[in-house]
PDB file of N, CA, C and O in Angstrom:
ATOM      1  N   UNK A   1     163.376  16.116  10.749  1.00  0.00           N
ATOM      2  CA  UNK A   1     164.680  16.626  11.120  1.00  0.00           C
ATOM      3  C   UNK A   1     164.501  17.542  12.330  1.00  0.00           C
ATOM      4  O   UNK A   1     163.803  18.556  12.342  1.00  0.00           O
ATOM      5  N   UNK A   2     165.160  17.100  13.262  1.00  0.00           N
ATOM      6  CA  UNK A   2     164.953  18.237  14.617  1.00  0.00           C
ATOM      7  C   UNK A   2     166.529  19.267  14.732  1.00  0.00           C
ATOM      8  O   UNK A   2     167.725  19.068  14.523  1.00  0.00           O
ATOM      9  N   UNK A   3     165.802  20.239  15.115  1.00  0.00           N
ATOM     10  CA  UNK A   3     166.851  20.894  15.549  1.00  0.00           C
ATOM     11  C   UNK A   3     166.834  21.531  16.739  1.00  0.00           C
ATOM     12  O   UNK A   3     165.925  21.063  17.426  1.00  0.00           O
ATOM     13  N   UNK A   4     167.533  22.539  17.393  1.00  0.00           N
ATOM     14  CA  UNK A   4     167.699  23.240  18.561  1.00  0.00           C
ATOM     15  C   UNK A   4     167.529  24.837  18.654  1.00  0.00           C
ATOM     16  O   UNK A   4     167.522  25.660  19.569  1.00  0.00           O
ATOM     17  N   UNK A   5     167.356  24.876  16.853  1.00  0.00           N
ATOM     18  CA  UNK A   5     167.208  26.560  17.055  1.00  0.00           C
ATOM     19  C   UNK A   5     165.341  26.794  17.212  1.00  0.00           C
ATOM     20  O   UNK A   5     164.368  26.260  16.681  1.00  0.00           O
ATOM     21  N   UNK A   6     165.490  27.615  17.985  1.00  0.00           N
ATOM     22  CA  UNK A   6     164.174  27.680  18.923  1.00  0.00           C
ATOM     23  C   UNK A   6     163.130  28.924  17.297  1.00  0.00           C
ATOM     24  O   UNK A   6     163.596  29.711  16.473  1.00  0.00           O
ATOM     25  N   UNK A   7     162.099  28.588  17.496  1.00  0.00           N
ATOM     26  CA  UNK A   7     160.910  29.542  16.870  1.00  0.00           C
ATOM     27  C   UNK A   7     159.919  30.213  17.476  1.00  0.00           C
ATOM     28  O   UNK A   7     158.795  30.469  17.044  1.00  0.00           O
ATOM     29  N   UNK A   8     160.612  30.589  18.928  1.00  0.00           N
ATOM     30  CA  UNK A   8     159.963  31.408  20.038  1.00  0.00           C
ATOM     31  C   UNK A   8     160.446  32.629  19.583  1.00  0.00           C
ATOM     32  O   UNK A   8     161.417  32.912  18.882  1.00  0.00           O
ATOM     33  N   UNK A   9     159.041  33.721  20.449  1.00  0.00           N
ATOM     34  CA  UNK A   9     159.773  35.149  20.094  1.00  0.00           C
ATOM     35  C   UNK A   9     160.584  36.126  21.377  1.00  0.00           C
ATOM     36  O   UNK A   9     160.439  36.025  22.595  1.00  0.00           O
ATOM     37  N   UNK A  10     161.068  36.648  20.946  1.00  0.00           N
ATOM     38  CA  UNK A  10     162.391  37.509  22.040  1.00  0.00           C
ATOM     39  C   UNK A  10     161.340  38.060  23.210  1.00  0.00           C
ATOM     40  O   UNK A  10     160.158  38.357  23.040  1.00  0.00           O
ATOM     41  N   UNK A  11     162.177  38.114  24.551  1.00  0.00           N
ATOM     42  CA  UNK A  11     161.894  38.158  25.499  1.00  0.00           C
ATOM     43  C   UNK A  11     162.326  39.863  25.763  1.00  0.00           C
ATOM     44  O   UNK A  11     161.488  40.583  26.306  1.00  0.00           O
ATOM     45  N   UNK A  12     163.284  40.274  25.464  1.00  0.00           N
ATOM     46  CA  UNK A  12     163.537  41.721  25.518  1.00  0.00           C
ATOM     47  C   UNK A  12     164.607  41.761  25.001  1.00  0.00           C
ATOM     48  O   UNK A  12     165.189  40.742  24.630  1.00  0.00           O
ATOM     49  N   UNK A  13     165.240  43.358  24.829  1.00  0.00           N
ATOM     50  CA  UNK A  13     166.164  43.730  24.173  1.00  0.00           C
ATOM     51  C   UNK A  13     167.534  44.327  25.202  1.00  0.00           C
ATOM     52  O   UNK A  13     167.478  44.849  26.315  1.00  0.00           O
ATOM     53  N   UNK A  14     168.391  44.103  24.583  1.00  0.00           N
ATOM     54  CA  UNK A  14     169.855  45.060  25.037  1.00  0.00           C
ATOM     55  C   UNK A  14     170.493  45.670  24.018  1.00  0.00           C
ATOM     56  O   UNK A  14     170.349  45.468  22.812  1.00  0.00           O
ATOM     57  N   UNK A  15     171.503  46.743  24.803  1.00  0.00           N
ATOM     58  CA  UNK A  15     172.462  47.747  23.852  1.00  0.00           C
ATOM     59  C   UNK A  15     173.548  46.655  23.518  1.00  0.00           C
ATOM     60  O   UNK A  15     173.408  45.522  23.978  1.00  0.00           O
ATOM     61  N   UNK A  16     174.288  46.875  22.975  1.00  0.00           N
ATOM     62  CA  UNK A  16     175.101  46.194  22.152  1.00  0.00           C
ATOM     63  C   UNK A  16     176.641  46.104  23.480  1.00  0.00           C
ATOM     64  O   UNK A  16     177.438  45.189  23.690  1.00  0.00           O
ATOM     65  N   UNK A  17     176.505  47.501  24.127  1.00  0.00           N
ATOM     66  CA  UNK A  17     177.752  47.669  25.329  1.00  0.00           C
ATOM     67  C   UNK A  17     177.041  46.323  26.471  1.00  0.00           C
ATOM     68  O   UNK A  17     177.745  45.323  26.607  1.00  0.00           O
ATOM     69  N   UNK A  18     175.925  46.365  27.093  1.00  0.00           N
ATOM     70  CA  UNK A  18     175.006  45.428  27.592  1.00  0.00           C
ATOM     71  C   UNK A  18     175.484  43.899  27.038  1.00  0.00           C
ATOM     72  O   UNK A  18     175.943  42.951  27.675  1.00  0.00           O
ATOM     73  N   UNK A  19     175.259  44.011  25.938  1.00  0.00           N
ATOM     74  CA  UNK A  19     175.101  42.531  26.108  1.00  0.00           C
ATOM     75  C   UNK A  19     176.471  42.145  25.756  1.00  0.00           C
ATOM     76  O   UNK A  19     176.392  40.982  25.361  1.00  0.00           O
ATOM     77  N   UNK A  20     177.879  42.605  25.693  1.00  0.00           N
ATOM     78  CA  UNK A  20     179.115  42.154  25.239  1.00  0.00           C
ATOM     79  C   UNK A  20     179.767  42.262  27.008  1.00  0.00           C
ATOM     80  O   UNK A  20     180.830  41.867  27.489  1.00  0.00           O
ATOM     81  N   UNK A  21     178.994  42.727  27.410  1.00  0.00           N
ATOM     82  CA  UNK A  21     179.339  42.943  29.199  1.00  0.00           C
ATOM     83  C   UNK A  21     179.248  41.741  29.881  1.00  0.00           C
ATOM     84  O   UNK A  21     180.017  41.098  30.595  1.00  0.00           O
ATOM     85  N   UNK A  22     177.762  41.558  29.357  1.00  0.00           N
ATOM     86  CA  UNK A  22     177.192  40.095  30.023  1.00  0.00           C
ATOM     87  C   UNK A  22     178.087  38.843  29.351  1.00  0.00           C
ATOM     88  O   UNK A  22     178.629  38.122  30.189  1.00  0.00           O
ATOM     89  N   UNK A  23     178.242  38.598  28.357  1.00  0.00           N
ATOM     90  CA  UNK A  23     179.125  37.499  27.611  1.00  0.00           C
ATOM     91  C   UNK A  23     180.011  37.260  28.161  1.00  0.00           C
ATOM     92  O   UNK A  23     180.088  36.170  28.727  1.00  0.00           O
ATOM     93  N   UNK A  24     181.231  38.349  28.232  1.00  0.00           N
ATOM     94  CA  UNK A  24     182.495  38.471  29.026  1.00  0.00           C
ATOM     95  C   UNK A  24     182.530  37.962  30.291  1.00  0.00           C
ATOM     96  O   UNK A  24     183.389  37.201  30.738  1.00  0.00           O
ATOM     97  N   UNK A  25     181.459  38.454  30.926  1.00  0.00           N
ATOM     98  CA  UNK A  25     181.068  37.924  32.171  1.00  0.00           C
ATOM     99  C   UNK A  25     180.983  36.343  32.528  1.00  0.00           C
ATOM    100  O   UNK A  25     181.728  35.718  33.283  1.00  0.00           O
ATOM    101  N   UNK A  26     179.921  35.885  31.812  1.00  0.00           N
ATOM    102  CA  UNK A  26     179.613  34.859  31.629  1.00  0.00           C
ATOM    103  C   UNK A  26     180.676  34.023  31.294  1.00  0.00           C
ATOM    104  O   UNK A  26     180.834  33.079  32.068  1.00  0.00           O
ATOM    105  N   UNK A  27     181.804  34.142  29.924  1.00  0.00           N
ATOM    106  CA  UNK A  27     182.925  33.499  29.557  1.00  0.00           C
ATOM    107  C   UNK A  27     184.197  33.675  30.137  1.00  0.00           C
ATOM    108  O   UNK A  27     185.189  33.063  29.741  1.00  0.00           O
ATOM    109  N   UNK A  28     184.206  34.615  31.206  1.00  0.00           N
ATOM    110  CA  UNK A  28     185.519  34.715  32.186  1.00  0.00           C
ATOM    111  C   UNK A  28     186.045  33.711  33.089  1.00  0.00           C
ATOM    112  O   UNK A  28     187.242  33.579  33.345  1.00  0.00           O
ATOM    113  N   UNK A  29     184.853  32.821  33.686  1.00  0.00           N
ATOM    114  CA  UNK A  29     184.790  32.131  34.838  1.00  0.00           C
ATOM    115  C   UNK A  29     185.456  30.516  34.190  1.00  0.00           C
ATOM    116  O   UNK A  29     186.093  29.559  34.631  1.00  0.00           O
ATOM    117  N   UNK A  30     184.891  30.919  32.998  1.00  0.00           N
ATOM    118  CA  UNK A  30     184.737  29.191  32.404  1.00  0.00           C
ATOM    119  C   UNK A  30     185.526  28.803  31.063  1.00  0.00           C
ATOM    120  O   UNK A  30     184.796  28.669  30.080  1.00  0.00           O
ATOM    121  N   UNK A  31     186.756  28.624  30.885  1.00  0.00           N
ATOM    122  CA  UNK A  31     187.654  28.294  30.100  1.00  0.00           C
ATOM    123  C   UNK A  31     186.671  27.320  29.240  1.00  0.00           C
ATOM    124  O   UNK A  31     185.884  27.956  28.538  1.00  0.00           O
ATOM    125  N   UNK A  32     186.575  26.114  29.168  1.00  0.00           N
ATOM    126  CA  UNK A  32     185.746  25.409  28.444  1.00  0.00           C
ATOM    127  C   UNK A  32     184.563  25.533  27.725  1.00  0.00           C
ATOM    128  O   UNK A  32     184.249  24.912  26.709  1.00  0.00           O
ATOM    129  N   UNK A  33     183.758  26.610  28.486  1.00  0.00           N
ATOM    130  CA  UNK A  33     182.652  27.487  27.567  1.00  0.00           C
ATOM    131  C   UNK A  33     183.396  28.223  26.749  1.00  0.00           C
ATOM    132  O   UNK A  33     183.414  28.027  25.534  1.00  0.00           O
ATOM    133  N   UNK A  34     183.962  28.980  27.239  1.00  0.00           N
ATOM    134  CA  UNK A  34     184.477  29.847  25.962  1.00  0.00           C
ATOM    135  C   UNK A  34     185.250  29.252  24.879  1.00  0.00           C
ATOM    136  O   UNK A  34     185.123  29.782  23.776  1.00  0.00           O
ATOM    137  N   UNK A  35     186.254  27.955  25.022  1.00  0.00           N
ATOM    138  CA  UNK A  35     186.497  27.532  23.774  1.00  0.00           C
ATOM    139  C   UNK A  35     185.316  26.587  22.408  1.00  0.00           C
ATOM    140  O   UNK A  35     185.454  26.370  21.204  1.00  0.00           O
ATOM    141  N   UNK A  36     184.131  26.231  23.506  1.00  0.00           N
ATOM    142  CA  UNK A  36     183.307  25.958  23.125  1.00  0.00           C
ATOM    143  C   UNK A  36     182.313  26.902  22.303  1.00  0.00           C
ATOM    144  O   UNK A  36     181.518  26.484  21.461  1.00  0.00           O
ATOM    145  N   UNK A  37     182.476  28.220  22.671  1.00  0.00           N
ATOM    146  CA  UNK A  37     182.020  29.440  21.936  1.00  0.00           C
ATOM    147  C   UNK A  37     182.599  29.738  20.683  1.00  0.00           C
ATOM    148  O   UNK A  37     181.947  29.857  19.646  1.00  0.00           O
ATOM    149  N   UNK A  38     183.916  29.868  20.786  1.00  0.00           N
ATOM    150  CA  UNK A  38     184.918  30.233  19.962  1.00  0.00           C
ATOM    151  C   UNK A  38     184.599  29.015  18.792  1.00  0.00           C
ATOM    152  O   UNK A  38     184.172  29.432  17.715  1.00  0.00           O
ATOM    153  N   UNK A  39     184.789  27.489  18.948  1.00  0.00           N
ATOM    154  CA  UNK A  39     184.582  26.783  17.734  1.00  0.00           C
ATOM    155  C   UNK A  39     183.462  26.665  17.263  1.00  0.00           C
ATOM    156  O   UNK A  39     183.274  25.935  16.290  1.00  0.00           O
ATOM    157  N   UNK A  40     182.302  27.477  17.951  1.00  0.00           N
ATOM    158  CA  UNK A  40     180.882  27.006  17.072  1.00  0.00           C
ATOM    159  C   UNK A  40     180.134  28.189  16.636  1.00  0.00           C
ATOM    160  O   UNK A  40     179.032  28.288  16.098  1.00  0.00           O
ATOM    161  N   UNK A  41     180.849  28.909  16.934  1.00  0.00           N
ATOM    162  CA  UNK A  41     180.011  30.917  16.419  1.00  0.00           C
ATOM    163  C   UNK A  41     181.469  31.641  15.549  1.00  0.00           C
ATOM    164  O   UNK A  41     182.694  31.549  15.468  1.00  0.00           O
ATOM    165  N   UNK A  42     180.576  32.205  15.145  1.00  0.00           N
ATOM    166  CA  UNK A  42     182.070  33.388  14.394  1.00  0.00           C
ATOM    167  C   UNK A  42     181.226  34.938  14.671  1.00  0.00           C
ATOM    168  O   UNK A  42     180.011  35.045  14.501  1.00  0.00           O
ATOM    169  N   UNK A  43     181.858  35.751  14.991  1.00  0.00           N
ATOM    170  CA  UNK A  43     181.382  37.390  15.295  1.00  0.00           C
ATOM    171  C   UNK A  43     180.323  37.616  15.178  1.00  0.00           C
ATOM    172  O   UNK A  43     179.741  36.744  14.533  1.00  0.00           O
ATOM    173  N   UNK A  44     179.585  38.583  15.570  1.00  0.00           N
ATOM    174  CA  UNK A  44     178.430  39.168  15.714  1.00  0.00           C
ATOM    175  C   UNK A  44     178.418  40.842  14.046  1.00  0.00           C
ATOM    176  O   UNK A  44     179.084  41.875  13.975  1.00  0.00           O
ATOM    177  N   UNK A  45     177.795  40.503  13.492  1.00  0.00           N
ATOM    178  CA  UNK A  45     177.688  41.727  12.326  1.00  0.00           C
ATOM    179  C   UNK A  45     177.308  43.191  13.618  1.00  0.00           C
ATOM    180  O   UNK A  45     177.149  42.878  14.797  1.00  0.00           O
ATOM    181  N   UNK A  46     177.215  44.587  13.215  1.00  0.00           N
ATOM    182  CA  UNK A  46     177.330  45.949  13.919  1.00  0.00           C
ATOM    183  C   UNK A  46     175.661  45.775  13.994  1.00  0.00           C
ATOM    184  O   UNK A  46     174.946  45.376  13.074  1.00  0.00           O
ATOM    185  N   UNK A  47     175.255  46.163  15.275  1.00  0.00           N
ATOM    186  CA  UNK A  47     173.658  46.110  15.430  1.00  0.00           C
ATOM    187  C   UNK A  47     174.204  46.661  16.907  1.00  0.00           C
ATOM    188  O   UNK A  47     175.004  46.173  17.705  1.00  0.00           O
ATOM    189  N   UNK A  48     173.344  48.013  16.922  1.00  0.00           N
ATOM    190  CA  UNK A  48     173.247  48.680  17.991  1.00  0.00           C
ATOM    191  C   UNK A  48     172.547  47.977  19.475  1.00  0.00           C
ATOM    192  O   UNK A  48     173.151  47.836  20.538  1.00  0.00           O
ATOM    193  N   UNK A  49     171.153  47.610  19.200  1.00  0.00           N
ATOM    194  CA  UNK A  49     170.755  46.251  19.806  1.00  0.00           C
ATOM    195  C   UNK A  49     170.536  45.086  19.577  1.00  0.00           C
ATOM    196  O   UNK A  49     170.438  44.866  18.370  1.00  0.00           O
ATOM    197  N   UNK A  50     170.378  43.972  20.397  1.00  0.00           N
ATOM    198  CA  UNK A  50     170.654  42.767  20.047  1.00  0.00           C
ATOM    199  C   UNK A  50     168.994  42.052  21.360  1.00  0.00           C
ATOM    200  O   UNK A  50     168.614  42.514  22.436  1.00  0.00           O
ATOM    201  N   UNK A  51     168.678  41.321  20.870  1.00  0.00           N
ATOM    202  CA  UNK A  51     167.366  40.287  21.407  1.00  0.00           C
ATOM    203  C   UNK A  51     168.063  39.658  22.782  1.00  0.00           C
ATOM    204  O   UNK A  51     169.228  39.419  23.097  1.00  0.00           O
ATOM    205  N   UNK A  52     166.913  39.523  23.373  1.00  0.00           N
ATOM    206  CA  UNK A  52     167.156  38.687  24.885  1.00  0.00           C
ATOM    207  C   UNK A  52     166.104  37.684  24.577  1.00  0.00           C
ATOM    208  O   UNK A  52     165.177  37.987  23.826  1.00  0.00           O
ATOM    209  N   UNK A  53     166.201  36.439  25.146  1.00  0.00           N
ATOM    210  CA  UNK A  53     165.584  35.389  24.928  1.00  0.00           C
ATOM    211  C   UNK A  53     165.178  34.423  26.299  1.00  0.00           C
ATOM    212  O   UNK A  53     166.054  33.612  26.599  1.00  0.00           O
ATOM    213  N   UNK A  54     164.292  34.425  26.918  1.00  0.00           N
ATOM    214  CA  UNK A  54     164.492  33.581  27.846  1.00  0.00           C
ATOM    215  C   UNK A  54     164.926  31.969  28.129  1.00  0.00           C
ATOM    216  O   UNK A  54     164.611  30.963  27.494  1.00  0.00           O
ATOM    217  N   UNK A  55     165.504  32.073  28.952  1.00  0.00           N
ATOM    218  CA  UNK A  55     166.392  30.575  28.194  1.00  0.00           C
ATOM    219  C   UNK A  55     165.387  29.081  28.937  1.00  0.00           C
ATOM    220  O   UNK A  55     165.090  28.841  30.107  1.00  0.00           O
ATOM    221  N   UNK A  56     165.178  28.545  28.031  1.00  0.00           N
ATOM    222  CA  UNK A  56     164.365  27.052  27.699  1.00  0.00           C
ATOM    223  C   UNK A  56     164.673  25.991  28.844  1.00  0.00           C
ATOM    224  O   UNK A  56     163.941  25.002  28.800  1.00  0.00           O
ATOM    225  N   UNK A  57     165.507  26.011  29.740  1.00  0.00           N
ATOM    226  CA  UNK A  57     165.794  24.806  30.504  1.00  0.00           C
ATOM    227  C   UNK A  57     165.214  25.381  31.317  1.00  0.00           C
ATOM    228  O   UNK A  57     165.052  26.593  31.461  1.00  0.00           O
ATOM    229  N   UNK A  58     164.645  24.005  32.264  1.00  0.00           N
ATOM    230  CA  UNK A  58     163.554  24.053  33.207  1.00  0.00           C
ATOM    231  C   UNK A  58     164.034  24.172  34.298  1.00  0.00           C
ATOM    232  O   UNK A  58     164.894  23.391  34.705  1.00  0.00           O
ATOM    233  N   UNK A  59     163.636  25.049  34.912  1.00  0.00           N
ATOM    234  CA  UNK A  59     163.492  25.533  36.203  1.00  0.00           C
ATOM    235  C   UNK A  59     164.348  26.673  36.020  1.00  0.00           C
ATOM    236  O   UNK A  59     164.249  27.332  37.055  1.00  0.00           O
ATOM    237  N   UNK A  60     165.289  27.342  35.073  1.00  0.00           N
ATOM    238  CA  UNK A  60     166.038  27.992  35.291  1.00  0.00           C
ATOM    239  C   UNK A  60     165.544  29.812  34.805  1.00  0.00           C
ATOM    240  O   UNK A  60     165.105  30.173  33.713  1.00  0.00           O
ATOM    241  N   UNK A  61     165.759  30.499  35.790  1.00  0.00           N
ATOM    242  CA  UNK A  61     165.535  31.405  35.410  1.00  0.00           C
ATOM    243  C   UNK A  61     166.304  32.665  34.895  1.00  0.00           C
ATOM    244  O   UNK A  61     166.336  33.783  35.412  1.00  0.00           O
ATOM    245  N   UNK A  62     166.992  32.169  33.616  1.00  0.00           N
ATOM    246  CA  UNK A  62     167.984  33.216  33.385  1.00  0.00           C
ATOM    247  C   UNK A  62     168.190  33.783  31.990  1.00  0.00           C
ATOM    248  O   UNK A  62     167.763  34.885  32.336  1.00  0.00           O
ATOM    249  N   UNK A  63     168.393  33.910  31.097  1.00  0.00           N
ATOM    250  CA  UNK A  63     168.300  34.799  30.020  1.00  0.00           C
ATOM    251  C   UNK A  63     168.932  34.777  28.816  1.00  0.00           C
ATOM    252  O   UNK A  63     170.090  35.018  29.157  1.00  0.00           O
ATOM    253  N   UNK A  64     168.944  34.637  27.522  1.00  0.00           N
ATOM    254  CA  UNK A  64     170.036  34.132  26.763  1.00  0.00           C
ATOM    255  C   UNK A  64     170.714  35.571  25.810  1.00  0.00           C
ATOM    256  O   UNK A  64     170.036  36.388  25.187  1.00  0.00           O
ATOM    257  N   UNK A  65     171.796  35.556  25.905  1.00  0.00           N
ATOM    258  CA  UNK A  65     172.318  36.657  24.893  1.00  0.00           C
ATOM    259  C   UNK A  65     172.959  36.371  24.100  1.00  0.00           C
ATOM    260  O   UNK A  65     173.355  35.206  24.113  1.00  0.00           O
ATOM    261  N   UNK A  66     173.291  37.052  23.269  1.00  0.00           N
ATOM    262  CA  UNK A  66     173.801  36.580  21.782  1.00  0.00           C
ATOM    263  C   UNK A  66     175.457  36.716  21.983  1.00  0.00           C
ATOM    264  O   UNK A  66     176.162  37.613  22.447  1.00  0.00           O
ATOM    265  N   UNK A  67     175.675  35.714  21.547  1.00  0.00           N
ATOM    266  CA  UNK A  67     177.474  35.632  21.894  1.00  0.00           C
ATOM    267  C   UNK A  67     178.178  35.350  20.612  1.00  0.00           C
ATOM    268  O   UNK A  67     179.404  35.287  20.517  1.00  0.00           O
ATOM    269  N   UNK A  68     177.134  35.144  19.395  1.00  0.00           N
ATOM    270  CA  UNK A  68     178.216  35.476  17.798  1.00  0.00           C
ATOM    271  C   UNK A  68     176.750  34.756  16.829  1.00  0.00           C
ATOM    272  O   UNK A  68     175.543  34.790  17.069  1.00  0.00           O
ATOM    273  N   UNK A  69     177.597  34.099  15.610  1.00  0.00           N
ATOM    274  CA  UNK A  69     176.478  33.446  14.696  1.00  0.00           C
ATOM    275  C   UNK A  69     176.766  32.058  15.060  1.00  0.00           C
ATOM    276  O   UNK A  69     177.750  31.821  15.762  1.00  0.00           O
ATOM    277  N   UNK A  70     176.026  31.148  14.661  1.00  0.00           N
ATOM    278  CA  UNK A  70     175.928  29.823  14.898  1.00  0.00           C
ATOM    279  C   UNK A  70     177.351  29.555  12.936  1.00  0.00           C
ATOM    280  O   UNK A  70     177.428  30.051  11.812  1.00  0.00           O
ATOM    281  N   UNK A  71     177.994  28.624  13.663  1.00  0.00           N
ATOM    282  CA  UNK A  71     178.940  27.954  12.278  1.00  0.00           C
ATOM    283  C   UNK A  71     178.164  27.505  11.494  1.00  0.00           C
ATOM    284  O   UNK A  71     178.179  27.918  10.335  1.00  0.00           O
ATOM    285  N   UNK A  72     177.402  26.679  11.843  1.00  0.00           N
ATOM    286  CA  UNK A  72     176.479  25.262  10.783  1.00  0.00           C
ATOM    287  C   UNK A  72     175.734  26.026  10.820  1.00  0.00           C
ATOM    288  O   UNK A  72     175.385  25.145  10.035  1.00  0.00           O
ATOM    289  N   UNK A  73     174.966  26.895  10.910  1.00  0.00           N
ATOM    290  CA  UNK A  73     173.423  27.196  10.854  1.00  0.00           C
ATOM    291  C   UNK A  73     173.188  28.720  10.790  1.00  0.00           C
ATOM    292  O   UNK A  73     173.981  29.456  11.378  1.00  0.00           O
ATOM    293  N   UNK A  74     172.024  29.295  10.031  1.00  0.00           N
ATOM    294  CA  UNK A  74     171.484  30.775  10.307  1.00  0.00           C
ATOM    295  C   UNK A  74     171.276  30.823  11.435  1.00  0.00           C
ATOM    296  O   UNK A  74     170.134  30.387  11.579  1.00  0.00           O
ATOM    297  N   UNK A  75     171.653  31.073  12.303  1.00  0.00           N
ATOM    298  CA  UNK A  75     170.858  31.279  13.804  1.00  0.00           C
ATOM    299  C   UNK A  75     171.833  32.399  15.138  1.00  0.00           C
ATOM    300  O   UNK A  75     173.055  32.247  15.142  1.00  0.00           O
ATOM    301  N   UNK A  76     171.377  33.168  15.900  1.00  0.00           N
ATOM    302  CA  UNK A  76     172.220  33.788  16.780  1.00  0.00           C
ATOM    303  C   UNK A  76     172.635  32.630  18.025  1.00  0.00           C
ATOM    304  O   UNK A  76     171.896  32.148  18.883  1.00  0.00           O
ATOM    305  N   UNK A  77     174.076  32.390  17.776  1.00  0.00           N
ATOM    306  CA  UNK A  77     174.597  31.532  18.839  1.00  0.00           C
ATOM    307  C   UNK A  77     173.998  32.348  20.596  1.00  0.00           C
ATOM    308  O   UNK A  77     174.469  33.435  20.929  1.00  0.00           O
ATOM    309  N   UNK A  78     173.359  31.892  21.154  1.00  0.00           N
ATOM    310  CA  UNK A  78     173.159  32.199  22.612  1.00  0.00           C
ATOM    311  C   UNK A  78     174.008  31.533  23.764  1.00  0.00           C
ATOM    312  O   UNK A  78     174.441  30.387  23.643  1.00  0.00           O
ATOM    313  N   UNK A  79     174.254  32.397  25.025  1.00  0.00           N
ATOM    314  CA  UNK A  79     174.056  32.415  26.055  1.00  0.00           C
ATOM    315  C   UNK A  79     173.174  32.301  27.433  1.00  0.00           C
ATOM    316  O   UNK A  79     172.308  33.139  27.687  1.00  0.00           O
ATOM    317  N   UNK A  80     173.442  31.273  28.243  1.00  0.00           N
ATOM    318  CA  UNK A  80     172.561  31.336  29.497  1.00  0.00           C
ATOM    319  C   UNK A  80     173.284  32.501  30.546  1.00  0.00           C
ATOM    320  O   UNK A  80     174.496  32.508  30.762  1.00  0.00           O
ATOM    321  N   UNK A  81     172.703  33.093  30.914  1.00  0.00           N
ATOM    322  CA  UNK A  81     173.131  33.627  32.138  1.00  0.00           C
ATOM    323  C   UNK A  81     173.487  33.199  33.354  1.00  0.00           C
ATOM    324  O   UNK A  81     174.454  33.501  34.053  1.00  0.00           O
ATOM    325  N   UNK A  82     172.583  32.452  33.529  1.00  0.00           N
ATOM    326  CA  UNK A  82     172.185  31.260  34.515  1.00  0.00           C
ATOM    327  C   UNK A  82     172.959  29.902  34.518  1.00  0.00           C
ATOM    328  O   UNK A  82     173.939  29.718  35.241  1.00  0.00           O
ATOM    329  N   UNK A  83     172.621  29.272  33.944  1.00  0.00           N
ATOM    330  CA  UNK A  83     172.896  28.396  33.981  1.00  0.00           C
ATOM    331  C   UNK A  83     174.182  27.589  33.033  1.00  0.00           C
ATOM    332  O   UNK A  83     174.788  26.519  33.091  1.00  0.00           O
ATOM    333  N   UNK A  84     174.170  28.949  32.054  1.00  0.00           N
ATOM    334  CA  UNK A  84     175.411  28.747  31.007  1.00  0.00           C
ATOM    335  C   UNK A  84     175.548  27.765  30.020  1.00  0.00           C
ATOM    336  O   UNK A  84     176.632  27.291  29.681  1.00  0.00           O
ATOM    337  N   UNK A  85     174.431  27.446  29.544  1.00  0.00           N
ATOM    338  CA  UNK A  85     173.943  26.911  28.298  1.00  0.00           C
ATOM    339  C   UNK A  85     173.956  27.503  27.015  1.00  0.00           C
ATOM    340  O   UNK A  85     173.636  28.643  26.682  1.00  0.00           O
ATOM    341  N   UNK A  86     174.377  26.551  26.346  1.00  0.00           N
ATOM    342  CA  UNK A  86     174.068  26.887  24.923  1.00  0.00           C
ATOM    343  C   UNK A  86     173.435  26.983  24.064  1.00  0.00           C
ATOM    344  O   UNK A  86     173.911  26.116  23.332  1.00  0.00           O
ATOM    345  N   UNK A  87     171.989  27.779  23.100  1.00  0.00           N
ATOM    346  CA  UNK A  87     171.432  27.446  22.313  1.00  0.00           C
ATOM    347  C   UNK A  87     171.488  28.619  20.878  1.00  0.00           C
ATOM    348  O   UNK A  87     172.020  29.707  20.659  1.00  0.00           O
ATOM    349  N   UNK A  88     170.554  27.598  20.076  1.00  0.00           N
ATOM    350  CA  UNK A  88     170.550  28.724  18.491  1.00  0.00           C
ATOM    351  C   UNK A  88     169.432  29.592  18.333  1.00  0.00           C
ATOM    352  O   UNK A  88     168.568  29.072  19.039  1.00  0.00           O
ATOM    353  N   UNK A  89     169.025  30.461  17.892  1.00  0.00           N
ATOM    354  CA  UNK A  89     168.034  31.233  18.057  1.00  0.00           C
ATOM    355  C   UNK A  89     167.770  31.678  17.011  1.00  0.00           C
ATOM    356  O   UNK A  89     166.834  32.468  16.895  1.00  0.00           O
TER     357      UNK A  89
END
């Protein structure tokens, strides 16, 4: 059975103001990501900081942040910075 949630370890950390900055950011530009966010994560539980992850697609050098929980799965729904991808973590 394959899946997509990664068993790598975190790349660095952010404050919780940090990384809801970057999301917003990221989901402002792009109507379709964000409804795509909205049907596959539900909220983030209170955690002062939250994991940075470097994000897995090749060549790209950009960063993943946590943008809620995964629906189907234990996992922190992520963000690309970069490139604006989706993965589970």
């Amino acid at each position: 059975m394959s899946s997509n949630i990664a068993q790598n370890y975190p790349y660095s950390s952010e404050s919780e103001a940090a990384r809801a900055a970057t999301v917003v950011g990221i989901l402002s530009g792009n109507t379709s990501l964000a409804s795509t966010v909205k049907a596959e994560s539900i909220g983030l539980p209170d955690e002062e900081r939250w994991w940075v992850w470097k994000c897995p697609t090749r060549a790209c050098p950009g960063l993943l942040h946590a943008a809620g929980m995964a629906v189907n799965a234990h996992a922190v729904y992520t963000l690309c910075d970069t490139c604006s991808r989706t993965y589970l973590r």
